[in-house]
N, C-alpha and C positions, 0 to 999 in steps of 0.2 A: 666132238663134231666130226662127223665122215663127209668128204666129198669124193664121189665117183669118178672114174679113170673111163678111156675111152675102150678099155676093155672088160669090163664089167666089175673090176675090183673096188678098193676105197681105199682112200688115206682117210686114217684115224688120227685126231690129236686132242688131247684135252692137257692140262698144267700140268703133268707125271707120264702122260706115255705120248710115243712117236712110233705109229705104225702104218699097216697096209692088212688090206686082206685082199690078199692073192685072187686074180694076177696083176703084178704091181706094172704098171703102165701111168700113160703122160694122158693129162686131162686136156684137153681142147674145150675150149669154150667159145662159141660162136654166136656174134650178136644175130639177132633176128634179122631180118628184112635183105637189102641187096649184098651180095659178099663185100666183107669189108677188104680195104687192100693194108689196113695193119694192124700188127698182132706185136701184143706187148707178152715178155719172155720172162719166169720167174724161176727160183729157182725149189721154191717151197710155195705152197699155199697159205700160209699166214703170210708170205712175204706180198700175194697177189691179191689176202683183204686189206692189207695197211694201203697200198696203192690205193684201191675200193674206196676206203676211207678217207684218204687224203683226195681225192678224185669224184667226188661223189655223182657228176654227170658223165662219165667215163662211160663213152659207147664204140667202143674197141674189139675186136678180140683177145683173147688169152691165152697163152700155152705156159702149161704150171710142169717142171720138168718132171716132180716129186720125186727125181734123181739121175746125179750129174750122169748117173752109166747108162740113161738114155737119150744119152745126146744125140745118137745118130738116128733114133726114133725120133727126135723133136724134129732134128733136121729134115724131114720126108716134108712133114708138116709147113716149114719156114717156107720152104719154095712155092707155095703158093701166095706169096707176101710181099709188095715193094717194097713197104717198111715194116722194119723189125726194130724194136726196144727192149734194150735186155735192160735187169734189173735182176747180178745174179749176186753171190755173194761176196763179198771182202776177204777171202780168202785163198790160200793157195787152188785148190776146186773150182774153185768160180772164177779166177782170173786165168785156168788152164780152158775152163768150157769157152768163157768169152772168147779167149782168142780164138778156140777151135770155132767159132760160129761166125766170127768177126773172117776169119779165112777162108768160108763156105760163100758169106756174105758179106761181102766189103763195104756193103752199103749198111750194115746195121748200125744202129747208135748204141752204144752204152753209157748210160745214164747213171753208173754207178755214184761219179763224183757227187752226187747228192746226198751221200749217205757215206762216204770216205772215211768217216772217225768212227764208222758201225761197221757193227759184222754184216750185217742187211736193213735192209729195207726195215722190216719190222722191228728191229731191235732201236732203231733211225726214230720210228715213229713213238715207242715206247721213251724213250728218251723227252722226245720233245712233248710229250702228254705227260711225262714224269713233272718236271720243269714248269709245266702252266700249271700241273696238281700244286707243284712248289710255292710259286708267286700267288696264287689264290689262297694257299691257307696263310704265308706269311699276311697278307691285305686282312683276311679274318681275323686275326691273331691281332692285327695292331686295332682294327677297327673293335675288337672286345677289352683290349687295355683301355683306349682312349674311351670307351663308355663307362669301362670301374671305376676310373679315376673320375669321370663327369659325378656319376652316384656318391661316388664317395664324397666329393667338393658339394654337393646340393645336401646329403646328410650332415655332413660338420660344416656350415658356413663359419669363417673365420668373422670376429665380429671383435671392430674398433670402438675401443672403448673415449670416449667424450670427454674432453679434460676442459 
């Protein structure tokens, strides 16, 4: 999958590669109709379709950094925004960007505490789709025992004998 940057390039990513083709720049995504006045902040684009996902009427804007060393490019962008919600990584990177955006913009939220036991967002949501995968196949699992053993009891009925 490629999604385009606001300068003509792409981030590429499929399960084996993490790229770009040049020039690597920050995607802006801008809902239709009247300017919005907030714009939610990611630090990857898989981290901005798990949101997507988890958000499915989500009519916001977007700024996807596709990387922390364009912070100061994101920021041109932010100033046009009374709210801003970061949603950047659980890592040393993403809690040095926060702060630098948090000190630009004292009013922004970080939302990270949602995803605290994850590296991101995505990995957040991978998790909890892991987990329901979990509890669905155990439920399948018990629900195809308990019909063996029904077939099995209607093929050998136990049968008392008459004294």
């Amino acid at each position: 999958i490629a999604f385009p940057n606001i300068s003509g390039g792409y981030e590429i990513r499929n399960r084996y590669f993490k790229g770009c083709i040049a020039p690597k720049d920050i995607t802006h995504i801008r809902q239709q109709g009247e300017p919005k006045n907030a714009c939610y902040v990611f630090e990857g684009f898989m981290d901005a379709l798990s949101f997507v996902e988890m958000k499915p009427f989500f009519k916001s804007d977007v700024l996807v950094m596709n990387s922390i060393s364009l912070l100061n490019r994101a920021k041109e962008y932010l100033k046009n925004y009374s709210e801003i919600h970061l949603f950047l990584d659980n890592d040393k990177a993403g809690e040095t960007c926060k702060n630098e955006i948090l000190k630009s913009f004292p009013e922004a939220k970080d939302h990270s505490e949602i995803y605290t036991l994850h590296k991101d967002l995505n990995d957040y949501l991978l998790s909890k789709n892991k987990t329901k995968i979990e509890k669905q196949q155990q439920q399948e699992q018990k629900f195809k025992q308990e019909q063996q053993e029904s077939e099995i009891n209607q093929a050998n009925p136990i049968y008392k004998r008459k004294r």
